[in-house]
C-alpha positions as CSV (number, residue, x, y, z in Angstrom):
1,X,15.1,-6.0,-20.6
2,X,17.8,-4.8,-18.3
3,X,15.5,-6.5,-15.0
4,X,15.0,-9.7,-16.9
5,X,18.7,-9.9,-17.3
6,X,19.2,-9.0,-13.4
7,X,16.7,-11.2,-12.3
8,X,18.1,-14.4,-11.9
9,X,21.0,-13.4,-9.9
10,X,19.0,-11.4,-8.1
11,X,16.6,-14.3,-7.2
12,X,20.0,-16.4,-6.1
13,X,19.7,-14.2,-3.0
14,X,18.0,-13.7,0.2
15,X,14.9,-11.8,-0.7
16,X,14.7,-9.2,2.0
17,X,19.1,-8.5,1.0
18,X,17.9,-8.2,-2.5
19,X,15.0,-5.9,-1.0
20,X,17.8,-3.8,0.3
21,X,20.0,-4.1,-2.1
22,X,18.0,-3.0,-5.3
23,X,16.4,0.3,-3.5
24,X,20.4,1.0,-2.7
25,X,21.2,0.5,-6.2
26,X,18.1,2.9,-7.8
27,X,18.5,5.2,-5.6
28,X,22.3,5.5,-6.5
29,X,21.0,5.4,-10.5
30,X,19.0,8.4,-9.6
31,X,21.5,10.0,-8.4
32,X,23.6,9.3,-11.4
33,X,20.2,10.5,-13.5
34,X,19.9,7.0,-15.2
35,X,16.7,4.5,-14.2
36,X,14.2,7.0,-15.4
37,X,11.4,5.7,-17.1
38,X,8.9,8.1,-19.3
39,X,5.4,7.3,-18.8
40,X,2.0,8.6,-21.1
41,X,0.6,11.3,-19.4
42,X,-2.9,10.0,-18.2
43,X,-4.6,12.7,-15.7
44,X,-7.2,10.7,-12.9
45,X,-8.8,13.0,-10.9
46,X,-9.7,11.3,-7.2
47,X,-10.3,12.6,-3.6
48,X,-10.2,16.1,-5.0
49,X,-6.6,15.2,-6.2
50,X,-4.9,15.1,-10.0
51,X,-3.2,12.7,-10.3
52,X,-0.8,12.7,-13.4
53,X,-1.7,8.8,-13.8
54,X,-3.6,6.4,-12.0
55,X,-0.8,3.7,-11.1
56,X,0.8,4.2,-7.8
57,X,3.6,2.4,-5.9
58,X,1.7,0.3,-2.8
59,X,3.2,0.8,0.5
60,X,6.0,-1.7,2.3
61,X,8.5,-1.1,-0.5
62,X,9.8,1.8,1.1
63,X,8.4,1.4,4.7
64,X,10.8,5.0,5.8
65,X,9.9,7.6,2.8
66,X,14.3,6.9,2.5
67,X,13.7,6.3,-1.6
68,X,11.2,8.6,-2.8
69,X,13.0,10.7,-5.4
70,X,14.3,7.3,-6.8
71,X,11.4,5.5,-7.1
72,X,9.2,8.7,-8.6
73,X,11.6,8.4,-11.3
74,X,9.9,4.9,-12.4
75,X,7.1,6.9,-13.3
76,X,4.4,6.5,-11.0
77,X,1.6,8.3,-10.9
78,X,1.9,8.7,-7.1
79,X,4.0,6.9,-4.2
80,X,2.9,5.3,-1.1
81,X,4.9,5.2,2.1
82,X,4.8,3.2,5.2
83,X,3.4,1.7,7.0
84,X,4.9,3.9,9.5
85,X,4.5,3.5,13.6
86,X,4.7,6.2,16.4
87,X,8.3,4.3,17.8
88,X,11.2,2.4,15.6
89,X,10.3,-1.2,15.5
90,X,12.4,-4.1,13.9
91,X,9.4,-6.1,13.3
92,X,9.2,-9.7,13.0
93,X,12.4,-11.8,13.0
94,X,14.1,-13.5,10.2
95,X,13.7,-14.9,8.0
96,X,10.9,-13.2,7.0
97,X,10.1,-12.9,3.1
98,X,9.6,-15.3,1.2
99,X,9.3,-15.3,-3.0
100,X,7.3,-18.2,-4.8
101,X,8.5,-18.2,-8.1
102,X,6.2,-20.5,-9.5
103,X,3.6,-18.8,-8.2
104,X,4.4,-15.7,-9.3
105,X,4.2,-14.8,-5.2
106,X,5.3,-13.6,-2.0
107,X,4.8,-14.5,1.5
108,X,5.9,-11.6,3.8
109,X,5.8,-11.1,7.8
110,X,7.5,-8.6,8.0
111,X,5.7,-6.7,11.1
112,X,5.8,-2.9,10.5
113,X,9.6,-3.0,10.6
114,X,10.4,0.7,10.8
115,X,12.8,3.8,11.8
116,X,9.4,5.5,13.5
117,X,7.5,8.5,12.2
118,X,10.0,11.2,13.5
119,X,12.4,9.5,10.9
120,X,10.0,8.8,8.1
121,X,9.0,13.2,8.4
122,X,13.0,13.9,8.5
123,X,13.2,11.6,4.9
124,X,10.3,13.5,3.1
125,X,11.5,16.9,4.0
126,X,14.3,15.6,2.6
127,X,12.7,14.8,-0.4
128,X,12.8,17.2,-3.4
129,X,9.7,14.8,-5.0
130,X,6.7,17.4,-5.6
131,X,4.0,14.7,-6.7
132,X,1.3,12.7,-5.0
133,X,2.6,11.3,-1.5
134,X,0.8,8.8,0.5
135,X,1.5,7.6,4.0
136,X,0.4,4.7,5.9
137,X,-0.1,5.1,9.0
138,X,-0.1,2.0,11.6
139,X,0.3,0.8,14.9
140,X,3.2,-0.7,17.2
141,X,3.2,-4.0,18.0
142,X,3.7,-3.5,21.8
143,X,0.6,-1.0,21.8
144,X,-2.4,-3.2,23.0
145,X,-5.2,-3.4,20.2
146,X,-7.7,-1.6,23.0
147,X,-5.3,1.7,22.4
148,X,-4.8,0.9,18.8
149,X,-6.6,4.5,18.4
150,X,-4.0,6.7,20.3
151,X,-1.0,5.3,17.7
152,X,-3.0,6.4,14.8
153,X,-3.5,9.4,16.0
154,X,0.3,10.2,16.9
155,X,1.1,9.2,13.3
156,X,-1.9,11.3,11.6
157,X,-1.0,14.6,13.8
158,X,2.9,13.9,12.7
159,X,2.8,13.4,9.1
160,X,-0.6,15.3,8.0
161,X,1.0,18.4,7.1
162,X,3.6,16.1,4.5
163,X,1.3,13.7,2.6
164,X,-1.1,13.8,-0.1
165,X,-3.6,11.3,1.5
166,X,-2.8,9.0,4.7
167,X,-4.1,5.5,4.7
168,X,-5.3,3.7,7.6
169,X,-3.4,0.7,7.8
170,X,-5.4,-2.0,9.7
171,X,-5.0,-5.1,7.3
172,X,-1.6,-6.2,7.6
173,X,-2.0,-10.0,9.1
174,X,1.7,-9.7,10.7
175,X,0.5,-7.6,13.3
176,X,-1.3,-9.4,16.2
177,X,-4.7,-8.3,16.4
178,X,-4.5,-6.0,13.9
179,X,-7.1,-7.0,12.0
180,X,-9.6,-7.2,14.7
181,X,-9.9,-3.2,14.0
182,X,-11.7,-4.1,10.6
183,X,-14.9,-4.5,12.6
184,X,-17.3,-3.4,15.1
185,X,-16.8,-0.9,17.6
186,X,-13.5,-1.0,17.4
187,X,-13.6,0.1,13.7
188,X,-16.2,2.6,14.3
189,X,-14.5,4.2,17.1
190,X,-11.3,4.5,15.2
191,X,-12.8,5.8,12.4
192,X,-14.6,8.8,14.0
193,X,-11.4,9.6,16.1
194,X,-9.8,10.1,12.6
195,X,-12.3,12.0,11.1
196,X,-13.0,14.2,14.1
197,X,-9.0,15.4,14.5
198,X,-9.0,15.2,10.6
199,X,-11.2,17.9,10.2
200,X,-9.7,20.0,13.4
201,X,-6.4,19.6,11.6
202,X,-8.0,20.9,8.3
203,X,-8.9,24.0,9.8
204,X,-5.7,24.5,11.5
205,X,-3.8,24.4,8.7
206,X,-6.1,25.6,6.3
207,X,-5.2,22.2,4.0
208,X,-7.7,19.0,3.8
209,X,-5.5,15.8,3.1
210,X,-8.1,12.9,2.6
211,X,-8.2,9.7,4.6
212,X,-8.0,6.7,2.9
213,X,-8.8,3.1,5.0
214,X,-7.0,-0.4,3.6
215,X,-8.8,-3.5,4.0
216,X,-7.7,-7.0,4.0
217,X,-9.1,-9.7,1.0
218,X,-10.3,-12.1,3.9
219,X,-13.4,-10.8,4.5
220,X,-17.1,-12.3,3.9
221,X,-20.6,-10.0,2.8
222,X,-21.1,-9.2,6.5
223,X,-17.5,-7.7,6.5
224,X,-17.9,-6.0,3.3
225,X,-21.3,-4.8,4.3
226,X,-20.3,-3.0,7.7
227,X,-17.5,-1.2,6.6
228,X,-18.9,0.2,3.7
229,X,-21.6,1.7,6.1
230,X,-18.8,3.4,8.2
231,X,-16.9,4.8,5.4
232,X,-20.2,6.2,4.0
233,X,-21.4,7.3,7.7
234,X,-17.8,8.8,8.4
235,X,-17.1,10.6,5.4
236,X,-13.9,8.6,4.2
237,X,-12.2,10.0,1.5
238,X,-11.0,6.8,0.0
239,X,-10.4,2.9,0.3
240,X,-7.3,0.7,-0.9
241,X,-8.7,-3.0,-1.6
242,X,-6.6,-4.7,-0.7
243,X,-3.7,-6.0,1.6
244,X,-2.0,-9.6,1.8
245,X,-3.9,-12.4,2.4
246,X,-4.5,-15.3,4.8
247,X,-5.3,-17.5,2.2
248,X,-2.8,-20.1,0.3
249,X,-4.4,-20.8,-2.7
250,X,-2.4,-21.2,-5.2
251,X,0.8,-21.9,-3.8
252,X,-0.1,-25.6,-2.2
253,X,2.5,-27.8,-2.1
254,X,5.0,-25.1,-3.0
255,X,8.3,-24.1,-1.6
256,X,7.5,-21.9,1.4
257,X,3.6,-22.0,0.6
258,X,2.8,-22.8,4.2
259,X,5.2,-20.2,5.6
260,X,2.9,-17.6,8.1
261,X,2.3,-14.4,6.6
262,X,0.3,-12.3,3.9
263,X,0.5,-14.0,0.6
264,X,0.4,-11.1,-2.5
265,X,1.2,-11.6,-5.9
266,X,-0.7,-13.5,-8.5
267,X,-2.5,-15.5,-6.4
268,X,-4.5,-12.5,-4.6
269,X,-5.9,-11.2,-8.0
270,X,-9.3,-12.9,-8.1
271,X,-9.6,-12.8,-4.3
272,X,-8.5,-8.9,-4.2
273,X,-10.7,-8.0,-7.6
274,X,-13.8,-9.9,-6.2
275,X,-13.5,-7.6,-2.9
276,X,-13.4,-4.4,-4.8
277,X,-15.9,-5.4,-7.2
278,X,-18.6,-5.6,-4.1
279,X,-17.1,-2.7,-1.9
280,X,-17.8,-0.9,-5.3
281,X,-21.2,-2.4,-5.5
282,X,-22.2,-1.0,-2.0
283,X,-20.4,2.3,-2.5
284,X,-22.0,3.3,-6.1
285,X,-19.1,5.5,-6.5
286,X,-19.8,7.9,-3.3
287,X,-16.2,6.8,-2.1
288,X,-13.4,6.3,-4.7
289,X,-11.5,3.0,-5.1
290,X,-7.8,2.0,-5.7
291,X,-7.1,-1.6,-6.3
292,X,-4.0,-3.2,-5.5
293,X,-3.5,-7.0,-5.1
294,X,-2.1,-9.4,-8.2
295,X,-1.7,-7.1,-10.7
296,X,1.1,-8.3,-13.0
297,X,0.2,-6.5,-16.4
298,X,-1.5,-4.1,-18.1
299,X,-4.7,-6.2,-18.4
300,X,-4.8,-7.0,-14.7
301,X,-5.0,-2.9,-14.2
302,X,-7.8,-3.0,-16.2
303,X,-9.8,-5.9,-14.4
304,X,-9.3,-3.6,-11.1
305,X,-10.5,-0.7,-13.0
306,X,-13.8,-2.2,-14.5
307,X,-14.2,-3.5,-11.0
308,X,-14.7,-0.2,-9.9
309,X,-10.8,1.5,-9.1
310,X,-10.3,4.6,-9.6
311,X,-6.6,4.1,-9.4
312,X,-4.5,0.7,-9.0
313,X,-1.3,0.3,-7.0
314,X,1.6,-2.4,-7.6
315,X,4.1,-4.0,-5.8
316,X,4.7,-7.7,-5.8
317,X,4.3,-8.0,-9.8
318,X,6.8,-5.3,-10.1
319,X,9.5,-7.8,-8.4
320,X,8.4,-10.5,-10.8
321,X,7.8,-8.0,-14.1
322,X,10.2,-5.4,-13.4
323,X,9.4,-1.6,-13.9
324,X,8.0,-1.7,-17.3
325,X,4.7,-3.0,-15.5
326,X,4.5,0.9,-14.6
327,X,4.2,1.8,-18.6
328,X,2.2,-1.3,-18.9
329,X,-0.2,-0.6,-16.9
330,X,-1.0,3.3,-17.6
331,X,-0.8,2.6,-21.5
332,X,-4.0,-0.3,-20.8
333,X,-5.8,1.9,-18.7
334,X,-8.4,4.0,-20.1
């Protein structure tokens, strides 16, 4: 009720301030012990992990790990961080975010804006959040695509010993060439770089944290095909289906519809939860789901989780909704 109040003055403002503004502003509530929010207990167990529910916060909200006792007082079931790069980056320029009210949407090209991995590691030691942590892991901008592999491997060596599970961001369409790593040799090289120092990490430390690939909505049966035959062949612990996408349908004709960038909220659903539906076709369970993309109530949790999630993720319905989509969307799933 409180966020439906807030809303329309919040709306009245740049988006990306408002961005800044609200994490300021829960993480001073937390501080204060107010914004917490009790959620139903719902154990999901997944990639050898418990999770004490299956709705997690996606990653881009907090690119730095700089809110993560705040927002684990919403109640997720588990946070993602990132995307993180090996160097600070300020990404693309402004303005760069764009809301779509009608739409319920968002257009964002933001382009890995960061403080850099050192930072992000500094922020979750910081932390005093003990629950499920995952970091996405990208690359810079100014790295060519050809080394896209060594950038990975900088952030997987750096954070492995602080997350839960790392996801292998290579999805985001505000990174040039980016997505060129969802294919071919280039995928299958990066992929069993990552597994190989994965495992050598694993035994050094004597602690497996599972690695977890994010795939765009834009991609056709071929697509879909081939990478579910390296996740299988590589031994992936997990895929995130999916990221923004290319597509404007469903914002034509709208106020900053044709602006460049990933398009997420309500419009992705059926695009995101057709994706997942046939990764989880071709997988028959061997490599556990989470769905993210559209989801803007408790029902749409349940469309990702009879398309085959394990877990769901939100992000962009949470700016429209408000937290109570966090409740929501653990009381509806099963």
């Amino acid at each position: 009720m409180l966020y439906s109040l807030a809303r329309p003055l919040l709306f009245s403002l740049a988006p990306e301030r408002v961005h800044e503004l609200t994490l300021s502003m829960l993480k001073s509530a937390h501080k204060l012990g107010a914004m917490r929010q009790a959620v139903a207990s719902k154990p999901v167990t997944c990639m050898g992990i418990e999770f004490p529910n299956p709705v997690g916060l996606a990653a881009g909200l907090d690119k730095n790990g700089a809110y993560i006792d705040a927002l684990a007082g919403l109640g997720f079931g588990f946070i993602e961080i990132g995307t993180i790069t090996p160097k600070p980056q300020e990404g693309n320029p402004h303005p760069r975010l764009f809301r779509i009210p009608q739409a319920k949407a968002i257009i964002n090209r933001m382009g890995f804006n960061n403080d850099g991995v050192d930072k992000l590691v500094e922020n979750v030691k910081a932390a005093k959040f003990k629950g499920i942590l995952g970091i996405n892991i990208g690359k810079n901008a100014t790295t060519p695509v050809e080394d896209a592999v060594s950038d990975y491997l900088i952030c997987l060596e750096k954070v492995y010993h602080y997350a839960s599970y790392i996801t292998v961001n290579i999805s985001s369409p505000n990174t040039k060439n980016l997505r060129s790593l969802q294919s071919g040799h280039a995928l299958t090289e990066l992929l069993e770089t990552l597994k190989k120092r994965q495992l050598e990490l694993a035994e050094e430390l004597q602690h497996y944290v599972p690695l977890v690939l994010k795939v765009a909505p834009d991609l056709d049966t071929t697509d879909i095909e081939f990478i579910a035959s390296q996740l299988l062949q590589f031994k992936i612990d997990g895929l995130i289906v999916t990221n923004t996408t290319l597509s404007r349908e469903g914002v034509e004709g709208l106020p900053f519809g044709d602006e460049a960038g990933g398009l997420s909220g309500a419009p992705v659903f059926e695009k995101s939860t057709a994706c997942l539906a046939a990764f989880s076709k071709l997988l028959q369970g061997k490599i556990p789901l989470i769905g993210v993309g559209g989801i803007l109530s408790g029902e749409h949790a349940v469309a990702k989780q009879q398309a085959g999630a394990s877990l769901v993720q939100i992000y962009s319905g949470m700016i429209y909704t408000g937290p109570t989509l966090i409740k929501d969307c653990v009381n509806a799933m099963t």
